[in-house]
N, C-alpha and C positions, 0 to 999 in steps of 0.2 A: 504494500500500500504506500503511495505516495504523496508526502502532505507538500503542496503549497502555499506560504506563508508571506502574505503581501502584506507590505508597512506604507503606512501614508509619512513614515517621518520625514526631515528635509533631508537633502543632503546634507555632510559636513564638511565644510568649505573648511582648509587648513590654512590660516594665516601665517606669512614669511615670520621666522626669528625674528629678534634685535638685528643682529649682524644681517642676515640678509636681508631685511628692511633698509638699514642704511645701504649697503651698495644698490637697492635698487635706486634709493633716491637719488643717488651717485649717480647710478646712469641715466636717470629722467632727466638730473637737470643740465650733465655735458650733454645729452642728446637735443635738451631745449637749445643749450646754446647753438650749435651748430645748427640747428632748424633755422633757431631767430637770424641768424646770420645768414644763411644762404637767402632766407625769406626776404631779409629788410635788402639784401642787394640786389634784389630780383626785382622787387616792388619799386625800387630806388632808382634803377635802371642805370647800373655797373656794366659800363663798357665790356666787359668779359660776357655778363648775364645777357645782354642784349645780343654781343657776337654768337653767343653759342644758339641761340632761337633761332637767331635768324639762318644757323647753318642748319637749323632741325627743317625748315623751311614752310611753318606753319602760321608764322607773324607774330608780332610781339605781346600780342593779347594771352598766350597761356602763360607768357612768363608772367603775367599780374596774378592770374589765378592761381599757379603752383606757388606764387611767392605768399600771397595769402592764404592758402591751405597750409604752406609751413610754417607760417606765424602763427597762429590760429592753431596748431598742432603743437607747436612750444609752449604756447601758456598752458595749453590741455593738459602737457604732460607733468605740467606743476598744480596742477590745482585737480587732490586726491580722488575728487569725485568723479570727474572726467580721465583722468590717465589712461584707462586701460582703451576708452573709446577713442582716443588723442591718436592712441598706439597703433591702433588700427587705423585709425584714416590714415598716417602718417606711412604705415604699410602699402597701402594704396598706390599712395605717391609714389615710394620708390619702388614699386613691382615697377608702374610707367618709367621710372626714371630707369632703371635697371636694363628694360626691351629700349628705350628711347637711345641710351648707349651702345648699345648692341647694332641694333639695324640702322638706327637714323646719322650716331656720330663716328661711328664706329670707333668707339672706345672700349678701354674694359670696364666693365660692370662690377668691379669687385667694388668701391665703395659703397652704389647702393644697396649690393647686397649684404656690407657687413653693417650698414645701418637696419636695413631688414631685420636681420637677425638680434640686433638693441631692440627696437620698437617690439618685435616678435616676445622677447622674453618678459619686456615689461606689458603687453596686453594679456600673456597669459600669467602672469603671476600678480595681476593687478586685476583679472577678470572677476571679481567678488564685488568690486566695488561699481562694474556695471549691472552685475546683480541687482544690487543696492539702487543703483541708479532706476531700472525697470521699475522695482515694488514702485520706489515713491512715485514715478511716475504714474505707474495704476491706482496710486487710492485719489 
């Protein structure tokens, strides 16, 4: 005989240590920097930022958009309620930045992919707090 035994309990979500609490916020906030940075000189319009667009050959209007979703992606990744979704859009970008390297500049792709792989670990070890973010949004 075979009993099945279903629970309505929650999950239990494991919160990082001390220690790897701070290194994650280590890496949220060099990750902010460099976001804010590449963002503010894309929005700015850095003769380097504007040269590489216009070699993508798409016009200068996605360099506003990409430099504003990395803005916008850097304060996310500081401000705990938003991080993990910050991390994810911020993933977004650079999948595009990653193929836009590849086929459009033909560069290599390792920086957006090692940014990837920052953004990746802070959405999923910071995914509880989008949890958190859903409930409050449904009551």
């Amino acid at each position: 005989m075979s009993t099945t035994v279903h629970t309505n309990a929650p999950a239990i979500t494991r919160k990082p240590g001390r220690a790897s609490n701070v290194g994650l916020w280590v890496l949220q906030a060099g990750l902010a920097v460099q976001f804010a940075g590449g963002g503010i000189m894309k929005v700015t319009g850095a003769p380097v930022m504007v040269e590489m667009f216009t070699e993508i050959g798409a016009g200068q209007w996605p360099r506003y958009v990409v430099g504003v979703l990395e803005i916008a992606g850097a304060v996310g990744l500081l401000i705990p309620l938003l991080s993990s979704l910050a991390a994810l859009g911020l993933a977004a970008v650079l999948v595009g930045a990653a193929i836009t390297n590849v086929f459009l500049l033909e560069e290599s792709p390792w920086l957006p992919l090692a940014l990837l792989v920052g953004v990746a670990v802070i959405a999923w070890a910071r995914r509880s707090r989008t949890s958190s973010l859903v409930d409050m949004l449904r009551r």
